[in-house]
KEGUMAR-985284 format. One record per residue: residue number from 0; chain; x, y, z of N, C-alpha, C in turn; residue in one letter. Coordinates in pm, 1 decimal, m for minus. Layout:
N
    n  chain      n.px      n.py      n.pz     ca.px     ca.py     ca.pz      c.px      c.py      c.pz  res
  NUM      A         X         Y         Z         X         Y         Z         X         Y         Z    a
...
REM end
This chain:
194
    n  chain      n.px      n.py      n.pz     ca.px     ca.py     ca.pz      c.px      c.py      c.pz  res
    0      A  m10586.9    5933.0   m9722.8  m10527.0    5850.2   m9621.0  m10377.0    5881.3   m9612.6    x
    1      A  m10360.9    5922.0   m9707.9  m10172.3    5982.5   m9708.8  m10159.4    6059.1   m9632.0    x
    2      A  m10205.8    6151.3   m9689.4  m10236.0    6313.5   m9626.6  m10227.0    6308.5   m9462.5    x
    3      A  m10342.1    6208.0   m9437.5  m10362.6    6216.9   m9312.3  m10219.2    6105.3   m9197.2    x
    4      A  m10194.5    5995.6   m9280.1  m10059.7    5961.0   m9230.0   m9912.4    6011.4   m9226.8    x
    5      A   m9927.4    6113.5   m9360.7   m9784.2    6214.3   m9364.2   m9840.7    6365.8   m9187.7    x
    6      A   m9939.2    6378.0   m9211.5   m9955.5    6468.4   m9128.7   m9940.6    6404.0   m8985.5    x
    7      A  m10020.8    6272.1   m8991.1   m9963.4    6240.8   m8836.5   m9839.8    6215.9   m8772.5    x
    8      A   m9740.3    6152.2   m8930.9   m9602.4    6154.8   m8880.5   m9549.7    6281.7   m8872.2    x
    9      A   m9595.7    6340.3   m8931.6   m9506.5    6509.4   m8876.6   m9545.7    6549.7   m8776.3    x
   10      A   m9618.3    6558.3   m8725.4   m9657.8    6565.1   m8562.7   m9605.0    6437.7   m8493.7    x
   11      A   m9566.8    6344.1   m8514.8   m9514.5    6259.3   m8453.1   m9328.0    6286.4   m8434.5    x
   12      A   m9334.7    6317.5   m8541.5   m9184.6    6418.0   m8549.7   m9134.5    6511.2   m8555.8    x
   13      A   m9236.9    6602.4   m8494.7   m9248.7    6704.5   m8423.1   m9183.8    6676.8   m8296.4    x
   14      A   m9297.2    6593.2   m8216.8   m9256.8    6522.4   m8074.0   m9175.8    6473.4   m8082.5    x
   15      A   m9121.9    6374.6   m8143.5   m8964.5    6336.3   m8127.6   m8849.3    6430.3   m8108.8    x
   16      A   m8846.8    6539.5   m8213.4   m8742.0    6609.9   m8237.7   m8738.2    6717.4   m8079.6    x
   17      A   m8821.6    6765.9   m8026.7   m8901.3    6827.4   m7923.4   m8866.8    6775.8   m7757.3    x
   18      A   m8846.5    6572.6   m7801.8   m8823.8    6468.4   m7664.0   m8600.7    6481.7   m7734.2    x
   19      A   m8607.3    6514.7   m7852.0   m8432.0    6492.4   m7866.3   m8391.4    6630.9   m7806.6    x
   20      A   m8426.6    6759.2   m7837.8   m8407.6    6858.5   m7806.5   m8400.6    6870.2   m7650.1    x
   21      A   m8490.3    6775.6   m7608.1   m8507.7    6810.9   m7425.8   m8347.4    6776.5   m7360.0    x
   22      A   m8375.6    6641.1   m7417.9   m8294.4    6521.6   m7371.8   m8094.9    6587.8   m7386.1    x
   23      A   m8105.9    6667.5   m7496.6   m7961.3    6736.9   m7544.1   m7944.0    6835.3   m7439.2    x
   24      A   m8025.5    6916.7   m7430.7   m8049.9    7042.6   m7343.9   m8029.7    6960.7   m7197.2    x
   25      A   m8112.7    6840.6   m7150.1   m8056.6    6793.2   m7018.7   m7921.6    6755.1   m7000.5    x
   26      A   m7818.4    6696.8   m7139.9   m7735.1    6618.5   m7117.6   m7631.9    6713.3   m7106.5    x
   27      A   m7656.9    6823.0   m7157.3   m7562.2    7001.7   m7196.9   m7569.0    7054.4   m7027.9    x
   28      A   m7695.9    7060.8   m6979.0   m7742.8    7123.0   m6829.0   m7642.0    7010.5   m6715.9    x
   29      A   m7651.5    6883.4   m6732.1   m7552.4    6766.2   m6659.1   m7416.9    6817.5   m6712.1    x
   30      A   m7370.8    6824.1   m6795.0   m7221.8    6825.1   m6809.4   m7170.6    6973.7   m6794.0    x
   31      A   m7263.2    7063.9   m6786.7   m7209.5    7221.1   m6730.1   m7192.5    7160.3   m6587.6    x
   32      A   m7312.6    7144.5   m6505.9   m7330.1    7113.8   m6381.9   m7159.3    7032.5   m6321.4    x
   33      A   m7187.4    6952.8   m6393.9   m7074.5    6867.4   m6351.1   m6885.6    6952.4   m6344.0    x
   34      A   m6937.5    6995.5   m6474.2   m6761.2    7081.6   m6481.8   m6780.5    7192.9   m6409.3    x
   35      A   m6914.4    7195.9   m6365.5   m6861.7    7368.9   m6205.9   m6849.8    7291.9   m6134.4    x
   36      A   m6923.3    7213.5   m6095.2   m6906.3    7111.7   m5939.8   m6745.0    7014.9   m5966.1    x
   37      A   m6680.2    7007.9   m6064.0   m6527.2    6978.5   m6055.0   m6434.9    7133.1   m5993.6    x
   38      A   m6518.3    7231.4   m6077.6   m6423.1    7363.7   m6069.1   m6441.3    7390.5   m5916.9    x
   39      A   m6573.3    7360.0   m5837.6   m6567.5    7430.6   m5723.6   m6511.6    7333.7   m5608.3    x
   40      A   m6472.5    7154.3   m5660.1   m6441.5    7140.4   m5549.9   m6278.3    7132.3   m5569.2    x
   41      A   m6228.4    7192.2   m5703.3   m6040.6    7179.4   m5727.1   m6046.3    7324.1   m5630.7    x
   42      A   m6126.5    7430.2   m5621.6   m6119.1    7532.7   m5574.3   m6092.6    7542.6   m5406.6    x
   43      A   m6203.3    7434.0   m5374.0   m6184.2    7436.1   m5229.7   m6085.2    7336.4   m5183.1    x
   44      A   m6009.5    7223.1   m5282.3   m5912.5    7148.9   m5303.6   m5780.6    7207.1   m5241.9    x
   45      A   m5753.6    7329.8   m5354.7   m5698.2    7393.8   m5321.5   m5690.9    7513.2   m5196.8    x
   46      A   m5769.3    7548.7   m5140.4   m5765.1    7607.0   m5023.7   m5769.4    7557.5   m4891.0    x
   47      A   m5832.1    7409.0   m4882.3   m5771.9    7327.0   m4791.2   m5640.0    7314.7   m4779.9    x
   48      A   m5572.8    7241.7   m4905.6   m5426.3    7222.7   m4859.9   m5366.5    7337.1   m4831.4    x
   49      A   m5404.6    7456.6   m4883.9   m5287.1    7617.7   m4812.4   m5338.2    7637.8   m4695.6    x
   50      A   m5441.3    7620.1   m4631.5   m5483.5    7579.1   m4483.9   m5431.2    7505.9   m4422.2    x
   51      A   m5403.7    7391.1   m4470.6   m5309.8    7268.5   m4376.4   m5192.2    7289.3   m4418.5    x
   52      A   m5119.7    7357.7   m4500.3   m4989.0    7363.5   m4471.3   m4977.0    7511.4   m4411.0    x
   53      A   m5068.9    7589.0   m4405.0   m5046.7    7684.0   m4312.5   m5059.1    7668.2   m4174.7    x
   54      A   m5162.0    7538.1   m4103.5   m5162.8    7470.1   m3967.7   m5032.4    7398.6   m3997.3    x
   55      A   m4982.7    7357.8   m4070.6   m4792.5    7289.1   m4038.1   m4723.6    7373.0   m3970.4    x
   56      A   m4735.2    7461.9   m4079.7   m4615.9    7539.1   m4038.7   m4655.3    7642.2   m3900.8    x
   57      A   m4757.2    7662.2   m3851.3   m4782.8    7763.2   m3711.8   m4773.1    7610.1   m3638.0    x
   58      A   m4791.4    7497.4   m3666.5   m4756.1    7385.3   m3562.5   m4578.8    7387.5   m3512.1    x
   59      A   m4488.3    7463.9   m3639.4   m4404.4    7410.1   m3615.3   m4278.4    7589.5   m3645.9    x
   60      A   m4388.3    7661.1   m3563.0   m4305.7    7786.3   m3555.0   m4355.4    7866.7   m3409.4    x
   61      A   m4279.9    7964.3   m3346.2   m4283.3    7993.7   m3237.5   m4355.1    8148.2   m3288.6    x
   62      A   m4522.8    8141.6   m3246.9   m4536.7    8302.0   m3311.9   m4554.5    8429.9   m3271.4    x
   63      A   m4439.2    8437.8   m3126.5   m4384.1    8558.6   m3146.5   m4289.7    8605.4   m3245.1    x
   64      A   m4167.8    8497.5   m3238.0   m4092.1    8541.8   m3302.4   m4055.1    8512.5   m3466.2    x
   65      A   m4171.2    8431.7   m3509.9   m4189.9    8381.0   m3613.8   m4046.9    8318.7   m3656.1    x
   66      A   m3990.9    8226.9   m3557.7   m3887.1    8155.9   m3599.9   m3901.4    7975.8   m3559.7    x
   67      A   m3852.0    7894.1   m3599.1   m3931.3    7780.4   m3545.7   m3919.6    7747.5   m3422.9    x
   68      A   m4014.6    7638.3   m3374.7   m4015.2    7646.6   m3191.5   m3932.7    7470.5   m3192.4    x
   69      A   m3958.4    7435.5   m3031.9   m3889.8    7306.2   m3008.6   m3930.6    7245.9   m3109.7    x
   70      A   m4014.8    7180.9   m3113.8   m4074.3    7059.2   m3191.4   m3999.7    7034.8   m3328.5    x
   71      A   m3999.0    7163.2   m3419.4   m3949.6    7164.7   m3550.4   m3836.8    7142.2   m3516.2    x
   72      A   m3716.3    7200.6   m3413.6   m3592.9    7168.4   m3406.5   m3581.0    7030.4   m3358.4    x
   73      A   m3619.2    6998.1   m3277.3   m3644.7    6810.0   m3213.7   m3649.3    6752.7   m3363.9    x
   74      A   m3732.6    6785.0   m3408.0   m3766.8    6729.2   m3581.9   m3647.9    6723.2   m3673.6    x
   75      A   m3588.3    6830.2   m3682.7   m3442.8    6872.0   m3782.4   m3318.2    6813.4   m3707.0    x
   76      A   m3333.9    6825.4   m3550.6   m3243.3    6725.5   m3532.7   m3205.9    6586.2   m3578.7    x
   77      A   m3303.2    6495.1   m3559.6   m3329.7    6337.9   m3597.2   m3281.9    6374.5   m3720.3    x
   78      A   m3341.2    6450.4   m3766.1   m3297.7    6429.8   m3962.6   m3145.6    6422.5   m3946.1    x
   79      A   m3118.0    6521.0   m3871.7   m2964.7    6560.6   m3901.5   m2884.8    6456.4   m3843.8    x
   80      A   m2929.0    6388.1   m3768.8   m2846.6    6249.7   m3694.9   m2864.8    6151.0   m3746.9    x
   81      A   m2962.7    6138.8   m3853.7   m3007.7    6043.6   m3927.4   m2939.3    6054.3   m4060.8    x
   82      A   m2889.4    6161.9   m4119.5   m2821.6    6160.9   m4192.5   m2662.3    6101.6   m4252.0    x
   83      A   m2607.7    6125.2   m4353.6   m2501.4    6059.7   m4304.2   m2376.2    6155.8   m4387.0    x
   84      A   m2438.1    6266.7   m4331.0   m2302.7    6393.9   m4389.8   m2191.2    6402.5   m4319.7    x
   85      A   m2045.9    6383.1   m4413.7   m1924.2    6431.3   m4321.6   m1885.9    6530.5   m4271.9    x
   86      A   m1959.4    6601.5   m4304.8   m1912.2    6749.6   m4265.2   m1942.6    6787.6   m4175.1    x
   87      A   m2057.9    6701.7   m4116.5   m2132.5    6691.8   m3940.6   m2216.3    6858.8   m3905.8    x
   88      A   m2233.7    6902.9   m3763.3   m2338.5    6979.0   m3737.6   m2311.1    7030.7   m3647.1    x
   89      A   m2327.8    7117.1   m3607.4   m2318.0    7157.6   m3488.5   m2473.5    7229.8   m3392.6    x
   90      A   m2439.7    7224.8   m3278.5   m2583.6    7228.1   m3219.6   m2548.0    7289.3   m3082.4    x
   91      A   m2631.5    7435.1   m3078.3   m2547.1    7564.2   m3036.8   m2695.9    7597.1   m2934.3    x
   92      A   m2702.2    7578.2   m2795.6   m2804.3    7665.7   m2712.6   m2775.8    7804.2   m2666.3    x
   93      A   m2844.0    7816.8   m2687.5   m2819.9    8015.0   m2615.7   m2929.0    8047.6   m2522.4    x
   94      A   m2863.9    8118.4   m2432.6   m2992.1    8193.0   m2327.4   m2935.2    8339.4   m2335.4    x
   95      A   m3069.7    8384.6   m2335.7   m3034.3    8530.7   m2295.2   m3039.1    8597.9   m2167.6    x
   96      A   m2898.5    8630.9   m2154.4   m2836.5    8656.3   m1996.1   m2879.6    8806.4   m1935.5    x
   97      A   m2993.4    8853.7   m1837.9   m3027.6    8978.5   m1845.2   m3214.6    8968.7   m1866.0    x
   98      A   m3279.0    8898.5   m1924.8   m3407.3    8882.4   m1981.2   m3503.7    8902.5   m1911.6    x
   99      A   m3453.5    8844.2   m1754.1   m3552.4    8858.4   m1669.4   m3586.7    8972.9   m1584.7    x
  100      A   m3446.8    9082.2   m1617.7   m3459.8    9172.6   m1531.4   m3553.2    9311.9   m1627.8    x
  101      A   m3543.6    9282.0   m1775.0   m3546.7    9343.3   m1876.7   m3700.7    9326.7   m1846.6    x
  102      A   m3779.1    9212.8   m1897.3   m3970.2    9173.9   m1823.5   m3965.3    9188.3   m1717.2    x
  103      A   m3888.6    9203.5   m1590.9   m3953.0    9261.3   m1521.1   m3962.2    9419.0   m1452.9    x
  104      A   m3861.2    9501.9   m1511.8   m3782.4    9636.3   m1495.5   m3907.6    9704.2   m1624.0    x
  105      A   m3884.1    9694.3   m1713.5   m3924.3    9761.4   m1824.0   m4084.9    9690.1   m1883.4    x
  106      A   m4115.4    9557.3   m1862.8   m4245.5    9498.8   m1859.2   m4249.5    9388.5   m1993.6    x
  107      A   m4357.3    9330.1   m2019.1   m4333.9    9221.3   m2099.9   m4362.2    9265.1   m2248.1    x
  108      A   m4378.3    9410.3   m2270.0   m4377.5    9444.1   m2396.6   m4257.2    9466.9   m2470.5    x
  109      A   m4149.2    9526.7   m2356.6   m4012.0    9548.6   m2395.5   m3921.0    9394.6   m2418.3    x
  110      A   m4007.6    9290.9   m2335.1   m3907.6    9176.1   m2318.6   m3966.8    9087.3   m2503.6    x
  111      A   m4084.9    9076.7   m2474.0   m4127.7    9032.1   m2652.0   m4041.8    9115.1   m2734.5    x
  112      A   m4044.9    9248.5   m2773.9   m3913.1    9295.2   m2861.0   m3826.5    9271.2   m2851.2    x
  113      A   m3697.1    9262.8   m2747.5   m3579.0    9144.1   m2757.6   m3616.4    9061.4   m2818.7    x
  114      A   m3706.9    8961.3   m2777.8   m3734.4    8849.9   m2814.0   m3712.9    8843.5   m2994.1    x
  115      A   m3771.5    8935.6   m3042.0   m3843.4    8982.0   m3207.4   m3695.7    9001.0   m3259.8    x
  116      A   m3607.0    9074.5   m3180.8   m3490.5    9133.1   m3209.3   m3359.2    9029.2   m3220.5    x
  117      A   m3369.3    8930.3   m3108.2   m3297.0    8810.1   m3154.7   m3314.3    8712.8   m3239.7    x
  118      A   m3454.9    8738.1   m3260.7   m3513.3    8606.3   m3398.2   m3476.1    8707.2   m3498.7    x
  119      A   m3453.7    8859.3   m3523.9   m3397.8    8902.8   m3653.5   m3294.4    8907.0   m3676.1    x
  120      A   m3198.5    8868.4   m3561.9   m3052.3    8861.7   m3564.7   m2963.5    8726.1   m3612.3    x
  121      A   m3066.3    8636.9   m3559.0   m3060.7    8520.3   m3590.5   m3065.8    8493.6   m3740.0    x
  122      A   m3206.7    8560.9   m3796.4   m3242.0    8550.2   m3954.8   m3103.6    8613.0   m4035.8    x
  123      A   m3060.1    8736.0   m3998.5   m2943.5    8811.7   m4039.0   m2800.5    8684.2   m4039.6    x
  124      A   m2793.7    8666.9   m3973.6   m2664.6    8587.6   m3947.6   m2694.7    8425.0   m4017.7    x
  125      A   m2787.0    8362.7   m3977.3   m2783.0    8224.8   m4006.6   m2824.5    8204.5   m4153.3    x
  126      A   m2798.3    8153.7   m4233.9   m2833.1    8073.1   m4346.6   m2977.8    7977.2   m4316.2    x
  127      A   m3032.1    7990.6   m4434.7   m3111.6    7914.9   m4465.7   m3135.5    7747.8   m4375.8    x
  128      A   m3034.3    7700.6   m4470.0   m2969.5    7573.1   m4398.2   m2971.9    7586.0   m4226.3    x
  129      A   m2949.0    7663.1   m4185.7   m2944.7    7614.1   m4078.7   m3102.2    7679.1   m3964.1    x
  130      A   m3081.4    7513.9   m3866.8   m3241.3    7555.7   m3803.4   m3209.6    7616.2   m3680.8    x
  131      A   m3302.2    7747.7   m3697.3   m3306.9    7819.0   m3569.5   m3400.8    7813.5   m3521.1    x
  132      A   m3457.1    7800.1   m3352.5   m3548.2    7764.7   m3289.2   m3543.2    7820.6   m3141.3    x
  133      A   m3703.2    7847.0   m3106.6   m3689.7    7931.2   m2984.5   m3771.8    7806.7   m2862.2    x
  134      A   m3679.9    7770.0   m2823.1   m3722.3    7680.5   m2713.9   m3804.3    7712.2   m2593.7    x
  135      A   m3883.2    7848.2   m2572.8   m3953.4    7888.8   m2475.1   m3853.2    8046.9   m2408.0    x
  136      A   m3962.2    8131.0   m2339.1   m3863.2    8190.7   m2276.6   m3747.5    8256.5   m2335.3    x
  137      A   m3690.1    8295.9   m2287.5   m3522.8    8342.8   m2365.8   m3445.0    8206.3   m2410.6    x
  138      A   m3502.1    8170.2   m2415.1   m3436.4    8020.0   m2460.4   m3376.2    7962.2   m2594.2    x
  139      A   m3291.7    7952.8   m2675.9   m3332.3    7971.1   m2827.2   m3194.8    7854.2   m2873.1    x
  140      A   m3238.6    7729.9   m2946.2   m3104.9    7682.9   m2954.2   m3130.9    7647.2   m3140.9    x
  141      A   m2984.9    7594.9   m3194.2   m2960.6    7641.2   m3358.3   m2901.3    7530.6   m3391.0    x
  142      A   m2914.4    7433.9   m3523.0   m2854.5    7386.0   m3517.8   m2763.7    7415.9   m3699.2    x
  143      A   m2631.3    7380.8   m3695.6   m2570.4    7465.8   m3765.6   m2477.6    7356.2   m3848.6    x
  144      A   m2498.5    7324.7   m4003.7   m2386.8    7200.0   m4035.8   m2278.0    7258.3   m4074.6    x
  145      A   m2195.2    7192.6   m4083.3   m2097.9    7259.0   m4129.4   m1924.5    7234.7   m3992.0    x
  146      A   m1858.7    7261.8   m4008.0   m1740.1    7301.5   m3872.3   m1761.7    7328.7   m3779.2    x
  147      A   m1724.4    7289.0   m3653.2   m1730.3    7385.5   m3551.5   m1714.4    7525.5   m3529.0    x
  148      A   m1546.5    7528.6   m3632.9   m1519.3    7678.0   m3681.1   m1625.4    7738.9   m3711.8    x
  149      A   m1704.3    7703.2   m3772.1   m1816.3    7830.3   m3839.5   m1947.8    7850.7   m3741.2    x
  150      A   m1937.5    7709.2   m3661.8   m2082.5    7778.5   m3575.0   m2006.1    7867.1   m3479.0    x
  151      A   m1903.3    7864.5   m3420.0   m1819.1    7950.2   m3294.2   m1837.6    8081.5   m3369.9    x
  152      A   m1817.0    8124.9   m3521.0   m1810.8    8235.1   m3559.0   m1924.2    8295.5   m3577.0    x
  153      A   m2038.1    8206.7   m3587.4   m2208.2    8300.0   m3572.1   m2218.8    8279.6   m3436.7    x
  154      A   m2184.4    8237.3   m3357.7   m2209.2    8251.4   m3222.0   m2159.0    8353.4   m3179.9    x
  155      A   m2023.8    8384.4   m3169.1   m2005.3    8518.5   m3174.3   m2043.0    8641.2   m3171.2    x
  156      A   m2057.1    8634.2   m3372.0   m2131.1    8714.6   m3390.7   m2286.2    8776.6   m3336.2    x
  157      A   m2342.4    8665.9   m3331.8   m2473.4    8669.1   m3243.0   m2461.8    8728.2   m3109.9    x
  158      A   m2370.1    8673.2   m3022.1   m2335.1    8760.4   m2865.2   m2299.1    8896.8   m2918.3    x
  159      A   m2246.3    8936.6   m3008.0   m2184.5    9071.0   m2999.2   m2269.9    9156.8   m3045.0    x
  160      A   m2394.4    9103.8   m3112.6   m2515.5    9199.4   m3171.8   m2629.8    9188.4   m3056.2    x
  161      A   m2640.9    9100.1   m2975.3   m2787.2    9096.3   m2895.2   m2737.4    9168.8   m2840.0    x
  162      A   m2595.5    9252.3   m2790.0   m2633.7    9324.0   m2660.0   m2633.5    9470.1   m2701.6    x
  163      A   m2624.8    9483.0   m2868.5   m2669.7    9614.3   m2896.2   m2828.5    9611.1   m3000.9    x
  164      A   m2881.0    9518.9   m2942.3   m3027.6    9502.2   m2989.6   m3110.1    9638.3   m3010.2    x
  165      A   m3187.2    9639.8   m3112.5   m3236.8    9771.2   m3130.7   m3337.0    9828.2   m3004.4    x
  166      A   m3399.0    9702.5   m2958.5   m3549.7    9714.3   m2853.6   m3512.6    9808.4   m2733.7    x
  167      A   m3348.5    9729.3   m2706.3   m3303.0    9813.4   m2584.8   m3309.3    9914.6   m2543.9    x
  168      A   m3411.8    9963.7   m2432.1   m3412.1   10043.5   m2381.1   m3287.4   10153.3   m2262.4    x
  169      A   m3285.8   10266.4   m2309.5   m3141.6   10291.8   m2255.9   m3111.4   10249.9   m2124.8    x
  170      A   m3012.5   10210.6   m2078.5   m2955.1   10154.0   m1965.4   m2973.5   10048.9   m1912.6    x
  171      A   m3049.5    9942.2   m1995.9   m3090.4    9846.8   m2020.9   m2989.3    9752.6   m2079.4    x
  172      A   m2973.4    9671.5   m2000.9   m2856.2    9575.7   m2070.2   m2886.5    9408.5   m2043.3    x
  173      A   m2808.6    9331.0   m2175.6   m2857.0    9178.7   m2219.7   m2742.7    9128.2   m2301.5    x
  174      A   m2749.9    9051.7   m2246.2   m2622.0    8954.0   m2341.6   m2664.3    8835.4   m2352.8    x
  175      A   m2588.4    8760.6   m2405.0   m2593.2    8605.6   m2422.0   m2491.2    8477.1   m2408.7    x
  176      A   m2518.4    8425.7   m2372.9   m2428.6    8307.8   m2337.8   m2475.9    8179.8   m2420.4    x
  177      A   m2357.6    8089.4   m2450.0   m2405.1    7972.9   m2560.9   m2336.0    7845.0   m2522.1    x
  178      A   m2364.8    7715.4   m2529.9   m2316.6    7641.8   m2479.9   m2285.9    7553.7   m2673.2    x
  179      A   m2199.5    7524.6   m2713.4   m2163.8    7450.4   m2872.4   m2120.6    7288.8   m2884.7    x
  180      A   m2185.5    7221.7   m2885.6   m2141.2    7086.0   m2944.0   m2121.6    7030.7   m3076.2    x
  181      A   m2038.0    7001.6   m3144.7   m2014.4    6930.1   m3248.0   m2036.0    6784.0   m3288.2    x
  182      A   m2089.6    6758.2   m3379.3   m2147.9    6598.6   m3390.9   m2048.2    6547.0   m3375.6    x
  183      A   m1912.0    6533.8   m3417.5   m1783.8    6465.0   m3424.8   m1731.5    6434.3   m3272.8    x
  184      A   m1829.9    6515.5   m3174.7   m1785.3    6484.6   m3061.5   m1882.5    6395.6   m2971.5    x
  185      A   m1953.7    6356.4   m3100.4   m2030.7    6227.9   m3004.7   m2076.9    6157.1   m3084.9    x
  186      A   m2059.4    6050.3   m2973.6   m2055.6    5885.5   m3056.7   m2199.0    5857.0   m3097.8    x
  187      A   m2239.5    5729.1   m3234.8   m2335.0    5690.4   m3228.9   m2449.8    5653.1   m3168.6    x
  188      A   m2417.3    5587.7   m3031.4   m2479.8    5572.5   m2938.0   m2588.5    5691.9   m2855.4    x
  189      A   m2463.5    5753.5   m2867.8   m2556.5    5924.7   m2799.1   m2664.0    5983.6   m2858.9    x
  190      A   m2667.1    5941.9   m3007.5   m2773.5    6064.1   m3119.0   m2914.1    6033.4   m3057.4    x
  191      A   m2990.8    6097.8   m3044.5   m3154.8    6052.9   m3050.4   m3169.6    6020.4   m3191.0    x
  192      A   m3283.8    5878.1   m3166.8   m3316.6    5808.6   m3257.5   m3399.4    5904.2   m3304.5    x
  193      A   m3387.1    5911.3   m3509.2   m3459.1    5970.2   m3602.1   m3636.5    5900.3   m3556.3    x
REM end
C-alpha cells in the first residue's frame, strides 16, 4: 500500500511539476511579449514625434527656399513684441526689384534660383537670432534685434550681394529695395497682440 501511494504521488508530482513548468514558461512567454510590445511601441513613439516635428517645421518654412515663410515670422514677431528686451528689433521688408522681368524673360526656373540665392544670402549674412522669412513671391521680410545701426548694415549688405547673385543670368539684372522700422519707433499701442 506504500509502494503504491509513494508511486501515485510521484506521478502526482510529476503533474504538478509539469502544470509549474507550463505556468513559468507562460509567465516568461507574457513578460518577453510584453517588453517587445513596450520596445515596439517606444519605437514607433519615437518616429511619430520626428514626424510631427518634421510637419512643424515644413508648416512653418517656405520650401523653395527652405527659409521660414509668413506664418513663422507673424509667430516670431508677437514673441518679439511680447517680449521685454531693451535693445528692441528691428523689422526690415525687402522686395526684389527686377523679379518679374527675370520669370518672365528667362522663365520660372531661373526666377526659383534667385529665389534659392537670396535665401543663401540671407543665411550668409543673418545670424541665427534673427528671423528670416519669405513672404510669397519676391517678397521676403527679417526681423533683426539688436540697433537700427546693425539691421541698416545687413541690409546693405544684402542689396549689394543680390544684384551679383550667382543664378544671374548674363545681362540679367535685380536688385533690392527695403523698407526698416525700429521697435523704438513705435508705441505700445501699435505692436500686434502676442
Amino acid at each position: 500500500v506504500v509502494v503504491d501511494f509513494v508511486a501515485g504521488n510521484t506521478q502526482n508530482i510529476e503533474i504538478l511539476r509539469n502544470i509549474q513548468f507550463g505556468f513559468v514558461a507562460l509567465c516568461l512567454f507574457i513578460v518577453l511579449y510584453v517588453m517587445l510590445e513596450l520596445i515596439v511601441a517606444n519605437l514607433l513613439n519615437l518616429s511619430l514625434n520626428r514626424m510631427i516635428a518634421e510637419n512643424r517645421k515644413l508648416l512653418r518654412t517656405d520650401l523653395l527656399t527652405g527659409i521660414s515663410n509668413r506664418s513663422a515670422f507673424e509667430a516670431a514677431l508677437a514673441e518679439h513684441c511680447a517680449a521685454a528686451d531693451t535693445k528692441g528689433f528691428s523689422v526690415v521688408y525687402f522686395d526684389l526689384d527686377g523679379f518679374k522681368t527675370i520669370n518672365d524673360t528667362y522663365g520660372h526656373a531661373a526666377g526659383d534660383a534667385l529665389l534659392r540665392d537670396a535665401a543663401d544670402i540671407f543665411r550668409a549674412l543673418f545670424s541665427d537670432l534673427d528671423t528670416i522669412s519669405r513672404f510669397g513671391g519676391d517678397e521676403f521680410a527679417a526681423i533683426i534685434p539688436g540697433s537700427s545701426g546693425h539691421a541698416k548694415r545687413l541690409v546693405e549688405a544684402f542689396i549689394a550681394r543680390i544684384a551679383e547673385a550667382p543664378s544671374l543670368v548674363r545681362g540679367a539684372h535685380v536688385s533690392s529695395s527695403a523698407g526698416l522700422c525700429h521697435s523704438s519707433q513705435v508705441s505700445g499701442e501699435d505692436l500686434p497682440e502676442a
